[in-house]
PDB file of N, CA, C and O in Angstrom:
ATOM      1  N   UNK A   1    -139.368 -22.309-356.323  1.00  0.00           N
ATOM      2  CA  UNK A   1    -138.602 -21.301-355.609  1.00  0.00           C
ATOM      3  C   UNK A   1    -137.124 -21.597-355.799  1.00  0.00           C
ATOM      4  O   UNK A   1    -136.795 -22.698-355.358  1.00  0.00           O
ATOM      5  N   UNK A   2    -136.193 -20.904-356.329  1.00  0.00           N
ATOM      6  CA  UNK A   2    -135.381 -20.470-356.529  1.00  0.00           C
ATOM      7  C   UNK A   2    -134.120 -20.259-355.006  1.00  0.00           C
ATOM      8  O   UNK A   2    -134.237 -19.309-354.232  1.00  0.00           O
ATOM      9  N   UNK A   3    -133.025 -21.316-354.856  1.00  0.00           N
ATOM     10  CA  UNK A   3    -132.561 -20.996-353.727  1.00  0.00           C
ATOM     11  C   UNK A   3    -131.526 -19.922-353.821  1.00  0.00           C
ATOM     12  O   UNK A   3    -130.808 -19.657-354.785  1.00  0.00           O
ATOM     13  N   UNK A   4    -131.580 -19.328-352.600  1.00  0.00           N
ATOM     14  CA  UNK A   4    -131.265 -18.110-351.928  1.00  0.00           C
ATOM     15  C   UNK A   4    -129.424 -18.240-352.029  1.00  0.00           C
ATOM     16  O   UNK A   4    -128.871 -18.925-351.169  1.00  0.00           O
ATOM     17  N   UNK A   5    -128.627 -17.594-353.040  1.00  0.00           N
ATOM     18  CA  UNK A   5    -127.258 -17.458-352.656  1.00  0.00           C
ATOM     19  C   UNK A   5    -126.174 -17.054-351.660  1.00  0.00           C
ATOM     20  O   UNK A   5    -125.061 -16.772-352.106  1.00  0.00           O
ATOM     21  N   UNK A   6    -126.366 -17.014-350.584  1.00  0.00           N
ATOM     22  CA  UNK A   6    -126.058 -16.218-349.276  1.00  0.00           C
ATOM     23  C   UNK A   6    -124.585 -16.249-349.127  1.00  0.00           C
ATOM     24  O   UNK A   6    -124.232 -16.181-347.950  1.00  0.00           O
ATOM     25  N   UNK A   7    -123.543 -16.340-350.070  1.00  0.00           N
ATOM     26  CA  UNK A   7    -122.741 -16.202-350.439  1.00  0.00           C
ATOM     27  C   UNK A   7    -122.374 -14.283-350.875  1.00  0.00           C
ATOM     28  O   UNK A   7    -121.543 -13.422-350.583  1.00  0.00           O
ATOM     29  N   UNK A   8    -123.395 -14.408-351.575  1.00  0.00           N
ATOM     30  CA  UNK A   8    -123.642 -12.832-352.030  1.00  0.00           C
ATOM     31  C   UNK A   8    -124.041 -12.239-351.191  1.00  0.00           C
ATOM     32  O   UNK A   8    -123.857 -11.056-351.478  1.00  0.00           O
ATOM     33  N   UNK A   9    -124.580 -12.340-350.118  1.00  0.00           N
ATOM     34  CA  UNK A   9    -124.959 -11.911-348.943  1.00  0.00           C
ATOM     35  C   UNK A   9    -124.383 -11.561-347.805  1.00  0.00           C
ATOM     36  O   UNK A   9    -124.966 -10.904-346.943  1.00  0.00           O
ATOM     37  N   UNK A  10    -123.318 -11.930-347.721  1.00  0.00           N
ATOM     38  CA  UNK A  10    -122.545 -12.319-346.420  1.00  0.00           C
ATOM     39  C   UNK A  10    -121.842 -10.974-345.726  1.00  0.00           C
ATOM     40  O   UNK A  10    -121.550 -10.880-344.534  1.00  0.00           O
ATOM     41  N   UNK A  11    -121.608  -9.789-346.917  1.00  0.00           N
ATOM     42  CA  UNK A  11    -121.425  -9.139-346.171  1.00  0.00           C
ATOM     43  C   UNK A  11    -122.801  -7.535-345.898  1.00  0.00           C
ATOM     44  O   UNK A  11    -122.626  -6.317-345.873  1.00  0.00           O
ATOM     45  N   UNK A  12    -123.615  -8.103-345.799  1.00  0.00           N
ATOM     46  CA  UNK A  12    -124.889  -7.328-346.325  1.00  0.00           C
ATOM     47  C   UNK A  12    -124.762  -6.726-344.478  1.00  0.00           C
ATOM     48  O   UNK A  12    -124.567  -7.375-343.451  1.00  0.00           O
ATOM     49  N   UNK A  13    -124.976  -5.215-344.704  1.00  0.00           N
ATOM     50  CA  UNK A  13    -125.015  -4.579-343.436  1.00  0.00           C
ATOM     51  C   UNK A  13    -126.434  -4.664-343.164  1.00  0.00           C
ATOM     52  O   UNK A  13    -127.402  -4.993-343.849  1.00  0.00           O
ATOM     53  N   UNK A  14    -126.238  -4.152-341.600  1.00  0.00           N
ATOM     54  CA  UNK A  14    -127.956  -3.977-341.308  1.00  0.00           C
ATOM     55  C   UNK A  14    -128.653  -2.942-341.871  1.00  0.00           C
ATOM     56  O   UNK A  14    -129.852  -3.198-341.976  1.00  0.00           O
ATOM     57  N   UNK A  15    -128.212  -1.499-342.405  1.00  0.00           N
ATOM     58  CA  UNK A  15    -128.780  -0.497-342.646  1.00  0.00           C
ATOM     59  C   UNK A  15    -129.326  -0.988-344.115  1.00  0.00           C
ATOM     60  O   UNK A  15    -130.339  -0.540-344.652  1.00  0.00           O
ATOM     61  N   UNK A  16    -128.465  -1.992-344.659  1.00  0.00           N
ATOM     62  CA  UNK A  16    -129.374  -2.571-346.233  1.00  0.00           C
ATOM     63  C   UNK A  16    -130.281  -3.179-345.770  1.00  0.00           C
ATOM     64  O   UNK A  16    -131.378  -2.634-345.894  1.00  0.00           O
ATOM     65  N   UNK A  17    -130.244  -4.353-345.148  1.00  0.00           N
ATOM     66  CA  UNK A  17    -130.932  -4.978-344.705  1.00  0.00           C
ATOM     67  C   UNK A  17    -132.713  -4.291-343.891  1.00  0.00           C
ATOM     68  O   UNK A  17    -133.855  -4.694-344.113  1.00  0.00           O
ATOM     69  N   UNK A  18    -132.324  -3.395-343.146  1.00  0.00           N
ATOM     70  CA  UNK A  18    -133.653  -2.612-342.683  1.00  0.00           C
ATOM     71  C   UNK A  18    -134.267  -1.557-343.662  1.00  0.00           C
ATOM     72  O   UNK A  18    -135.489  -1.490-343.793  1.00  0.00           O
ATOM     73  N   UNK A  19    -133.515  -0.826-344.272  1.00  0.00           N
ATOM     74  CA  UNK A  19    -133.387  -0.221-345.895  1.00  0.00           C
ATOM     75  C   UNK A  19    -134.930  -1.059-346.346  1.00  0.00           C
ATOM     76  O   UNK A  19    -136.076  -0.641-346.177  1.00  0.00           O
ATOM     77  N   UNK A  20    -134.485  -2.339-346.953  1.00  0.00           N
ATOM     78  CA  UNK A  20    -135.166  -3.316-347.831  1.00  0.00           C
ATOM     79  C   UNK A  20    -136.316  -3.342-346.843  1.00  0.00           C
ATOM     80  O   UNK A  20    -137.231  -2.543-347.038  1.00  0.00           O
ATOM     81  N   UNK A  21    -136.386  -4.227-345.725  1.00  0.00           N
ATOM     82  CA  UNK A  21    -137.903  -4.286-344.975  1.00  0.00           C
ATOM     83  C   UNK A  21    -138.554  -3.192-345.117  1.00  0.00           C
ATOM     84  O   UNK A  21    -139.707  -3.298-345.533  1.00  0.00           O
ATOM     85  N   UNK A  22    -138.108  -2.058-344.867  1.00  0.00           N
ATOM     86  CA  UNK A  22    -138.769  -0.807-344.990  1.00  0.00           C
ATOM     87  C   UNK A  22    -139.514  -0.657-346.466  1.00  0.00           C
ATOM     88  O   UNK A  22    -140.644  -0.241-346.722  1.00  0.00           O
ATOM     89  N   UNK A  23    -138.605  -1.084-347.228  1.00  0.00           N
ATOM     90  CA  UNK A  23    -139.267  -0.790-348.759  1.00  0.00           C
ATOM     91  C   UNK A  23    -140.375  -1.712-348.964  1.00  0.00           C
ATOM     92  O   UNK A  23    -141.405  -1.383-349.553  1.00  0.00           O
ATOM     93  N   UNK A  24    -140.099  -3.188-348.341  1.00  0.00           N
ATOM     94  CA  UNK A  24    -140.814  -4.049-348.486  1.00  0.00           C
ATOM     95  C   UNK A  24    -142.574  -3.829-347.933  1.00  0.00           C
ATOM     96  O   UNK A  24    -143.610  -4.356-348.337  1.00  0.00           O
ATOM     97  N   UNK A  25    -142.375  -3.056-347.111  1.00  0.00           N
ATOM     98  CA  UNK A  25    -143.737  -2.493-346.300  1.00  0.00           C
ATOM     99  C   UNK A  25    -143.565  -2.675-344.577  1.00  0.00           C
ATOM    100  O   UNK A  25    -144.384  -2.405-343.698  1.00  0.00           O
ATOM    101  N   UNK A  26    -142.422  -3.139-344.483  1.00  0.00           N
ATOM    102  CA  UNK A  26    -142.029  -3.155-343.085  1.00  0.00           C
ATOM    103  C   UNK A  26    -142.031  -2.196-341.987  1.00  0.00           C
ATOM    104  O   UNK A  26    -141.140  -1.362-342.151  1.00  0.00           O
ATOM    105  N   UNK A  27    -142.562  -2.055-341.161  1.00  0.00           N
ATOM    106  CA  UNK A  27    -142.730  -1.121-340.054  1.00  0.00           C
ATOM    107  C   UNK A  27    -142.129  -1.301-338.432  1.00  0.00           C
ATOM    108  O   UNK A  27    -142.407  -2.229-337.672  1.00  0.00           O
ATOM    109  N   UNK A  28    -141.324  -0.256-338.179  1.00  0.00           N
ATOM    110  CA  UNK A  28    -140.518  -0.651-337.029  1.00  0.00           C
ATOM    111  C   UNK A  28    -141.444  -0.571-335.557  1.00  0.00           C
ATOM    112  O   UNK A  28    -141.701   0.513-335.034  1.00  0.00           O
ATOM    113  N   UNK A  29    -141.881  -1.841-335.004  1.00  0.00           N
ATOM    114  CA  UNK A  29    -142.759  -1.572-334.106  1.00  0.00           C
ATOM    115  C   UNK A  29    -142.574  -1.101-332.452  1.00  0.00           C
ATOM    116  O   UNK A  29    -143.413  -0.652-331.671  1.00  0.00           O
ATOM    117  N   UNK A  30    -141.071  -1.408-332.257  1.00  0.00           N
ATOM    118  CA  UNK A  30    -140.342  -1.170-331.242  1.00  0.00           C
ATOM    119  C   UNK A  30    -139.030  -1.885-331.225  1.00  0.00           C
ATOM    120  O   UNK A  30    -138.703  -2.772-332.014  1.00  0.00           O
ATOM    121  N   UNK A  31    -138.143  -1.294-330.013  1.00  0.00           N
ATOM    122  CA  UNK A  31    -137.094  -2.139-330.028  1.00  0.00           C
ATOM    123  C   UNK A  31    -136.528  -1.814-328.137  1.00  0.00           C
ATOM    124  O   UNK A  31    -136.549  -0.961-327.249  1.00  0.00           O
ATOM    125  N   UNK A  32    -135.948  -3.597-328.542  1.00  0.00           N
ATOM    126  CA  UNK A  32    -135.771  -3.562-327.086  1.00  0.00           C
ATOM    127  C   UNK A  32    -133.881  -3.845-326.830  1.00  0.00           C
ATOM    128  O   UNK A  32    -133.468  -4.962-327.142  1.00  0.00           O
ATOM    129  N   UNK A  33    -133.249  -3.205-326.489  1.00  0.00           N
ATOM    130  CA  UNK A  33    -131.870  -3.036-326.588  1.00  0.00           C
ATOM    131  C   UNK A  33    -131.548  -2.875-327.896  1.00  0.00           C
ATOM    132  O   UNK A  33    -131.877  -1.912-328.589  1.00  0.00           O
ATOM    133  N   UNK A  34    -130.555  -4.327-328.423  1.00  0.00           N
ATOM    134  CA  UNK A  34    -130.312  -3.849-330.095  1.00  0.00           C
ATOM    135  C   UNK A  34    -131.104  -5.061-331.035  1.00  0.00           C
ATOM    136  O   UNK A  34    -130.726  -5.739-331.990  1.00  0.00           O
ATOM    137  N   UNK A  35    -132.449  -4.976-330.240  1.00  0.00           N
ATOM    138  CA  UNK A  35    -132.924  -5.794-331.274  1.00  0.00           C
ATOM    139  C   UNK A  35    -134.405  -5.013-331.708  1.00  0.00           C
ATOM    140  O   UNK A  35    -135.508  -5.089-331.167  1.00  0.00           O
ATOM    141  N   UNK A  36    -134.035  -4.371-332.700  1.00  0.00           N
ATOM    142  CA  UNK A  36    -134.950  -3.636-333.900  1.00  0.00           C
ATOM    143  C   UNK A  36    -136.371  -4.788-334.629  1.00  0.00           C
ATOM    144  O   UNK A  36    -136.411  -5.456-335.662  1.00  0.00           O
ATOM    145  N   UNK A  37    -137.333  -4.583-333.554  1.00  0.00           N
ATOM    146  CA  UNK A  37    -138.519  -5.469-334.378  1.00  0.00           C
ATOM    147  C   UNK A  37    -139.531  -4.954-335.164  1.00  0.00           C
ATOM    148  O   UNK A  37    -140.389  -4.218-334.678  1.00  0.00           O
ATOM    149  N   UNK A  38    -139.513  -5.387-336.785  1.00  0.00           N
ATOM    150  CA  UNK A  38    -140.294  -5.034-337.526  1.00  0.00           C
ATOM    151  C   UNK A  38    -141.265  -5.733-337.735  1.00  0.00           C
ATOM    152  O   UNK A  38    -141.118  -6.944-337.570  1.00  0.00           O
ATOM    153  N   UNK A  39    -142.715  -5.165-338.211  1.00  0.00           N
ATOM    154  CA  UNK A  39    -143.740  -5.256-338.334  1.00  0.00           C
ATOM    155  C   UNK A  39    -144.530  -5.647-339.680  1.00  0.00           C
ATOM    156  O   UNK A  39    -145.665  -5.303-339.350  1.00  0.00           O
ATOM    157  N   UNK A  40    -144.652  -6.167-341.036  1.00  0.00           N
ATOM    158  CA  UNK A  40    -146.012  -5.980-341.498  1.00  0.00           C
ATOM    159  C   UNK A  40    -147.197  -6.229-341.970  1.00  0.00           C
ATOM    160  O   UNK A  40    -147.679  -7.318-341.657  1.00  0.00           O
ATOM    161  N   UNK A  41    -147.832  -5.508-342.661  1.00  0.00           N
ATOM    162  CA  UNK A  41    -148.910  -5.681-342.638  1.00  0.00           C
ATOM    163  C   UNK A  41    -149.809  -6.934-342.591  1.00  0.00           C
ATOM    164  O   UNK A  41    -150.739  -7.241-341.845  1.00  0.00           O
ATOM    165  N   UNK A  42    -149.154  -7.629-343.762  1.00  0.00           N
ATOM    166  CA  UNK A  42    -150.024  -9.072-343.378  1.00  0.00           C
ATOM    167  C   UNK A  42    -149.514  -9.713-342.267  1.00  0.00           C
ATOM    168  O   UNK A  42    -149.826 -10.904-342.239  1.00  0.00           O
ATOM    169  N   UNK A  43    -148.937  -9.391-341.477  1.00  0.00           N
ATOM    170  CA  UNK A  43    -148.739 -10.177-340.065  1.00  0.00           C
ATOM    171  C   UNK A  43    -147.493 -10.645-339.899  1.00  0.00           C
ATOM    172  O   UNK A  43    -147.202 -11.209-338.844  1.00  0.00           O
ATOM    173  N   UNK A  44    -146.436 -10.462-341.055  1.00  0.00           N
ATOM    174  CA  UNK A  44    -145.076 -11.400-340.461  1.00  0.00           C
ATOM    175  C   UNK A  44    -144.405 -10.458-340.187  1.00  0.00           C
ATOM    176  O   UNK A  44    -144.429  -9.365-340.752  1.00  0.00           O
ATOM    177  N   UNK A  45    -143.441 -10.927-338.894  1.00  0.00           N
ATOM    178  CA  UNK A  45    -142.924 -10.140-338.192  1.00  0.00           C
ATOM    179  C   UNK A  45    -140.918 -10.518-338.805  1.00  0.00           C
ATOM    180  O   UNK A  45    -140.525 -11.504-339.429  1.00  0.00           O
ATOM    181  N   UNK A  46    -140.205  -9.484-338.377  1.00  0.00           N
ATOM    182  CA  UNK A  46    -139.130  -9.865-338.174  1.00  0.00           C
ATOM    183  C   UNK A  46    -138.101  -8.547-337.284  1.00  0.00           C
ATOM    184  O   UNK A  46    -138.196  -7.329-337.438  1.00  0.00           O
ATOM    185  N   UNK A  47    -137.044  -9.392-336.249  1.00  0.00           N
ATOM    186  CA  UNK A  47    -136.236  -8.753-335.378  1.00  0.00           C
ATOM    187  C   UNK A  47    -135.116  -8.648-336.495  1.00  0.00           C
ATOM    188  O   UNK A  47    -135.045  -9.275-337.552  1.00  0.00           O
ATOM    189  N   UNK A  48    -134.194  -7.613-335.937  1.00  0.00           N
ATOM    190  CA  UNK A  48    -132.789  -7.145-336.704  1.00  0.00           C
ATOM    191  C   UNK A  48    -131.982  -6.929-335.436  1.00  0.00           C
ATOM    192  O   UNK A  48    -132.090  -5.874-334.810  1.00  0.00           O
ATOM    193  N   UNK A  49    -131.049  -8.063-334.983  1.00  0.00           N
ATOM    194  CA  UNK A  49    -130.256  -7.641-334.003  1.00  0.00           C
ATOM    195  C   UNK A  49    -129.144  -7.067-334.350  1.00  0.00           C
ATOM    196  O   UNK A  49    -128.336  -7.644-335.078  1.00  0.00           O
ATOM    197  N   UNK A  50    -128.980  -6.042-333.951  1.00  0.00           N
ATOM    198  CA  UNK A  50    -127.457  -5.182-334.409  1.00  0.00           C
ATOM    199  C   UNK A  50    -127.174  -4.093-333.423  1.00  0.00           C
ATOM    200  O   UNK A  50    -128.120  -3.803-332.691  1.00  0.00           O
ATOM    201  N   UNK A  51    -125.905  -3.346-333.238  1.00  0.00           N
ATOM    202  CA  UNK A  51    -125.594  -2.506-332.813  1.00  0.00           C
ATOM    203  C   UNK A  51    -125.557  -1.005-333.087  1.00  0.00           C
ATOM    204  O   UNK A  51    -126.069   0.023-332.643  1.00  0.00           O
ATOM    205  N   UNK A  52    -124.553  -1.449-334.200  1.00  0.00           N
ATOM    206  CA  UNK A  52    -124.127  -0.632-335.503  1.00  0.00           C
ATOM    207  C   UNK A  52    -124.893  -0.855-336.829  1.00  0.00           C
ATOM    208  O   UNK A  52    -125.447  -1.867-337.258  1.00  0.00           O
ATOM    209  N   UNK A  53    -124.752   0.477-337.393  1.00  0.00           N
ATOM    210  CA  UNK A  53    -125.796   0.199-338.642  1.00  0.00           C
ATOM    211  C   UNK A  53    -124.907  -0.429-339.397  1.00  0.00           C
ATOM    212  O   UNK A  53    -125.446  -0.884-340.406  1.00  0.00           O
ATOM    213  N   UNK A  54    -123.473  -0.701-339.314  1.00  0.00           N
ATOM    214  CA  UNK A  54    -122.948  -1.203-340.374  1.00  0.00           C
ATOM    215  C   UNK A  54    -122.779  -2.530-339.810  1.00  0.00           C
ATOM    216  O   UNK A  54    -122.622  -3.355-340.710  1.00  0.00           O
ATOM    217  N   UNK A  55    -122.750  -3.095-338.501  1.00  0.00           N
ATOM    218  CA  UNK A  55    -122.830  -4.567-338.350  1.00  0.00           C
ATOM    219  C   UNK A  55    -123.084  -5.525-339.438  1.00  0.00           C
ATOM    220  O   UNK A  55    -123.621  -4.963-340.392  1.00  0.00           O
ATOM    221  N   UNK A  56    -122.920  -6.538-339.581  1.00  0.00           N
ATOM    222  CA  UNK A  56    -122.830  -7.808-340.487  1.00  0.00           C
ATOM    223  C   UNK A  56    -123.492  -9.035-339.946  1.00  0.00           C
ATOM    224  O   UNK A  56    -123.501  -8.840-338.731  1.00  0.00           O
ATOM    225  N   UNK A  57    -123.988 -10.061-340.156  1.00  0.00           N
ATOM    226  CA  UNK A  57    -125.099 -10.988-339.640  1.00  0.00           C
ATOM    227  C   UNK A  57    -124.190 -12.341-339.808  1.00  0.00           C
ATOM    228  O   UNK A  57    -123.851 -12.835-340.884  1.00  0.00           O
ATOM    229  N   UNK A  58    -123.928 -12.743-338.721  1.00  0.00           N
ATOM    230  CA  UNK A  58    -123.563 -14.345-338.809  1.00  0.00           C
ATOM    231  C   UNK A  58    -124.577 -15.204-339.743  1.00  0.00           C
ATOM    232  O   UNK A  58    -125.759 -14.925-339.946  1.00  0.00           O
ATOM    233  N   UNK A  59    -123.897 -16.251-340.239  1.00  0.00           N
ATOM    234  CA  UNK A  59    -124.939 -16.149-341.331  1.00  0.00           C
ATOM    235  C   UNK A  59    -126.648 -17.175-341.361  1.00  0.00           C
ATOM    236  O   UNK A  59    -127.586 -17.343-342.140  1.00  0.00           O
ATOM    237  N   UNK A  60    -126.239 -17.614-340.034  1.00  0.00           N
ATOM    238  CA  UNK A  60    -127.643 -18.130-339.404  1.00  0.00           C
ATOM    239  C   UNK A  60    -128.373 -17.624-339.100  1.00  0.00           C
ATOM    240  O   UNK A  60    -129.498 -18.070-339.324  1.00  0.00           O
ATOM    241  N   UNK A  61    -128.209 -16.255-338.330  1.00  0.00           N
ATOM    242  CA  UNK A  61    -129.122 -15.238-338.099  1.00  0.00           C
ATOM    243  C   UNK A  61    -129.660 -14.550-339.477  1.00  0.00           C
ATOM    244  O   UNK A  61    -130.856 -14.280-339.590  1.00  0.00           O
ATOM    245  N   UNK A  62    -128.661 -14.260-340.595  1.00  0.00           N
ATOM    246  CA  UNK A  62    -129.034 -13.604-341.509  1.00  0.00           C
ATOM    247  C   UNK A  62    -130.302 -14.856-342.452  1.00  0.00           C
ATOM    248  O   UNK A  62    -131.387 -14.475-342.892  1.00  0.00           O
ATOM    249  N   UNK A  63    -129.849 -16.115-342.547  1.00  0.00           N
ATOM    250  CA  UNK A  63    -131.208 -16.961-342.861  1.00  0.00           C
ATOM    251  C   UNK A  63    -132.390 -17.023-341.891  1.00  0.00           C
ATOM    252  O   UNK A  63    -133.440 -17.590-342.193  1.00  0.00           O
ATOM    253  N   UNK A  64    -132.207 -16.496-340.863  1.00  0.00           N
ATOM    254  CA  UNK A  64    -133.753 -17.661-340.604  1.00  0.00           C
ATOM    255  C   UNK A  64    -134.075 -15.733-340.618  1.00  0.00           C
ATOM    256  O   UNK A  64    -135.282 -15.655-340.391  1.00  0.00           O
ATOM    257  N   UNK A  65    -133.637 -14.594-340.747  1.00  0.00           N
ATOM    258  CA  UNK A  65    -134.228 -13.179-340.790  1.00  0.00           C
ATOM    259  C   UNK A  65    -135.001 -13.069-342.361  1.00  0.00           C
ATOM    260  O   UNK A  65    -136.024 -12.435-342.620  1.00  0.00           O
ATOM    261  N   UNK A  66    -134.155 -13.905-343.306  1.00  0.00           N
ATOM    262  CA  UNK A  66    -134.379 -13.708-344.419  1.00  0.00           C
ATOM    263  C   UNK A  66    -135.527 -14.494-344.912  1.00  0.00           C
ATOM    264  O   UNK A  66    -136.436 -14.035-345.603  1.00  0.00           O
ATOM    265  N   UNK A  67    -135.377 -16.145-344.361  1.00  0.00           N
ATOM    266  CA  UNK A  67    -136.339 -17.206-344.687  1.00  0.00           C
ATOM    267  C   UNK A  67    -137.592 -17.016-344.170  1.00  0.00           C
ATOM    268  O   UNK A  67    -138.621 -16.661-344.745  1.00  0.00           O
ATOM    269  N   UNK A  68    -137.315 -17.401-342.561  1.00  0.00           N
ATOM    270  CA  UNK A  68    -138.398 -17.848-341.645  1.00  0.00           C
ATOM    271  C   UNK A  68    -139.082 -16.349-341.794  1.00  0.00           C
ATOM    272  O   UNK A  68    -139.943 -16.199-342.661  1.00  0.00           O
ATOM    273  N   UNK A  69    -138.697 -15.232-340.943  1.00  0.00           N
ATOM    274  CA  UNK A  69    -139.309 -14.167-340.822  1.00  0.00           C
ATOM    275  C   UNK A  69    -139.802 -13.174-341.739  1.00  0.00           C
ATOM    276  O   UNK A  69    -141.011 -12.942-341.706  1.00  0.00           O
ATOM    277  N   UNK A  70    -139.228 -12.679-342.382  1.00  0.00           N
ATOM    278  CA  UNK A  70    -139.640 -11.850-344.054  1.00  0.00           C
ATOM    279  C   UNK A  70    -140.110 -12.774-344.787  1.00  0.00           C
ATOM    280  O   UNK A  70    -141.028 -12.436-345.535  1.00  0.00           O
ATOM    281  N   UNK A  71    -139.703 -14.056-344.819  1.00  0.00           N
ATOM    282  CA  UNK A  71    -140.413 -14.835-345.987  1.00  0.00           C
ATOM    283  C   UNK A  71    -139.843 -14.823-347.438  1.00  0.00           C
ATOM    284  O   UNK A  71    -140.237 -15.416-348.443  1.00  0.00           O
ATOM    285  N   UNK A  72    -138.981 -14.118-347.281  1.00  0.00           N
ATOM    286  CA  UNK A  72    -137.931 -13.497-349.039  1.00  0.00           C
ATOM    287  C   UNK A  72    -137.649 -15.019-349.509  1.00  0.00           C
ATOM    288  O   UNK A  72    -137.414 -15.995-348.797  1.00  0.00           O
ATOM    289  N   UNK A  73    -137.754 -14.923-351.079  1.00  0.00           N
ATOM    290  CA  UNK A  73    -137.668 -15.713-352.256  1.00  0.00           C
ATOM    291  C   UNK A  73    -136.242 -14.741-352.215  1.00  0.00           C
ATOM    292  O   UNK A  73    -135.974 -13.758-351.524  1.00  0.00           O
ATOM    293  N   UNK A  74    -135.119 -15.775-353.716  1.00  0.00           N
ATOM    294  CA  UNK A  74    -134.067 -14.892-354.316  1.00  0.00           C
ATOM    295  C   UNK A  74    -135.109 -14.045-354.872  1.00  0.00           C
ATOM    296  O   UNK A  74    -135.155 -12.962-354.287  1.00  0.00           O
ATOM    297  N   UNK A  75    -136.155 -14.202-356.018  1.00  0.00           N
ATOM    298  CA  UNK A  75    -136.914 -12.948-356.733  1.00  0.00           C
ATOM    299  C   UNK A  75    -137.046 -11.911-355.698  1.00  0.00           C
ATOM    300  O   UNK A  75    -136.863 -10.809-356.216  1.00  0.00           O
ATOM    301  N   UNK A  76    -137.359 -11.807-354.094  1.00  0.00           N
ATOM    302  CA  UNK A  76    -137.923 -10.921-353.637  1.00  0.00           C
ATOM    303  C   UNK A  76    -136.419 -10.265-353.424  1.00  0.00           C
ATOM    304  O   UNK A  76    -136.397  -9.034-353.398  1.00  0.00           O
ATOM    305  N   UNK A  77    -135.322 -10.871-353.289  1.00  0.00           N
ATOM    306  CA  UNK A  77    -134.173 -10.097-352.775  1.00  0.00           C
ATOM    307  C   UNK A  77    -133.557  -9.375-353.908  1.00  0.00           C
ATOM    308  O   UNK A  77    -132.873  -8.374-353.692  1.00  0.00           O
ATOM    309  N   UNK A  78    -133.830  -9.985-355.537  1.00  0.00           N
ATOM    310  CA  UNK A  78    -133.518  -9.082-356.644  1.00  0.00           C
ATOM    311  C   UNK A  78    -134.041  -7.895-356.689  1.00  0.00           C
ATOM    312  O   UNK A  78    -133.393  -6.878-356.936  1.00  0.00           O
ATOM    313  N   UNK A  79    -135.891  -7.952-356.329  1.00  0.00           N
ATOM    314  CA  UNK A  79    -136.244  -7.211-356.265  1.00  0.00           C
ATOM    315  C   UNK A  79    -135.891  -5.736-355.655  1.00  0.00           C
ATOM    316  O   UNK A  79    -135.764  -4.644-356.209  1.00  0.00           O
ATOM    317  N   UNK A  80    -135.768  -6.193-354.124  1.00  0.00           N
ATOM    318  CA  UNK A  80    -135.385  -5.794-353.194  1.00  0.00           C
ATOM    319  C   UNK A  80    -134.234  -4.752-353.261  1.00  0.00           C
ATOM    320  O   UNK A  80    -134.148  -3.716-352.601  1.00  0.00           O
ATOM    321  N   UNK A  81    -133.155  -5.351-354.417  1.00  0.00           N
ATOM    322  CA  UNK A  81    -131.969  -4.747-354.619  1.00  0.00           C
ATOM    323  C   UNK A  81    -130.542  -5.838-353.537  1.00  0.00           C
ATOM    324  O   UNK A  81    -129.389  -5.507-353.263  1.00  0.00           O
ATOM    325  N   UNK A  82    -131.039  -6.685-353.306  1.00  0.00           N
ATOM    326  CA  UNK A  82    -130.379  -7.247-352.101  1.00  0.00           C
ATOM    327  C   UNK A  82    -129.309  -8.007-352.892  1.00  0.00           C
ATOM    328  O   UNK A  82    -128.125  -7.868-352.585  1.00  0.00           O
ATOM    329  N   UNK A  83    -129.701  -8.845-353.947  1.00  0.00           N
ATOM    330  CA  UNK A  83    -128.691  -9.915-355.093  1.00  0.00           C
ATOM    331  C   UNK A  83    -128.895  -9.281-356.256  1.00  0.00           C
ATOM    332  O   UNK A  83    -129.882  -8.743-356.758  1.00  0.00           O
ATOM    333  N   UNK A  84    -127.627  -9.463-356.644  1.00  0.00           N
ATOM    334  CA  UNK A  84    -127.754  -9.115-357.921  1.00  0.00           C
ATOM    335  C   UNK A  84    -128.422 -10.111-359.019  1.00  0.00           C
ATOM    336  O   UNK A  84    -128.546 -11.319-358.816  1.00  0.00           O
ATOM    337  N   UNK A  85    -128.953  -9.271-360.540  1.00  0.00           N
ATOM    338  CA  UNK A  85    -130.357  -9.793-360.555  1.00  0.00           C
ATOM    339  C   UNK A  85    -129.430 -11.039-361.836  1.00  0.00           C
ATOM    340  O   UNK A  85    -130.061 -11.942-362.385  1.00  0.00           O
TER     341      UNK A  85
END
């Protein structure tokens, strides 16, 4: 596995960011104030706290959204459209 440049990332809005889960197979299962929790299918979950769709992710929140919860490789974020390839 290939580590994750989050450099290139840093200013990645939420509307890309939920954009991509969505493409990924992500499903919005509810949300409770501004935290947008997605759903899928095989079972991993991930929250998107934001306000604004154009908000920006401190960049701890934006790893453990990217690592722990989606599970994204760099391949899945090329894929994705997220890094450039």
């Amino acid at each position: 596995m290939t580590e994750i440049d989050y450099s290139q990332l840093r200013s990645l809005q939420a509307r890309h960011l939920i954009s991509a889960l969505i493409r990924d197979g992500f499903v919005l299962r509810n949300q409770r104030g501004s935290h947008h929790r997605y759903r899928h299918p095989d079972g991993r979950r991930a929250t998107v706290p934001f306000s604004r769709a154009g908000d920006t992710f401190a960049p701890k929140t934006l790893r453990r959204i990217i690592e722990e919860q989606a599970c994204w490789t760099a391949e899945d974020l090329r894929r994705l459209g997220l890094l450039a390839g």
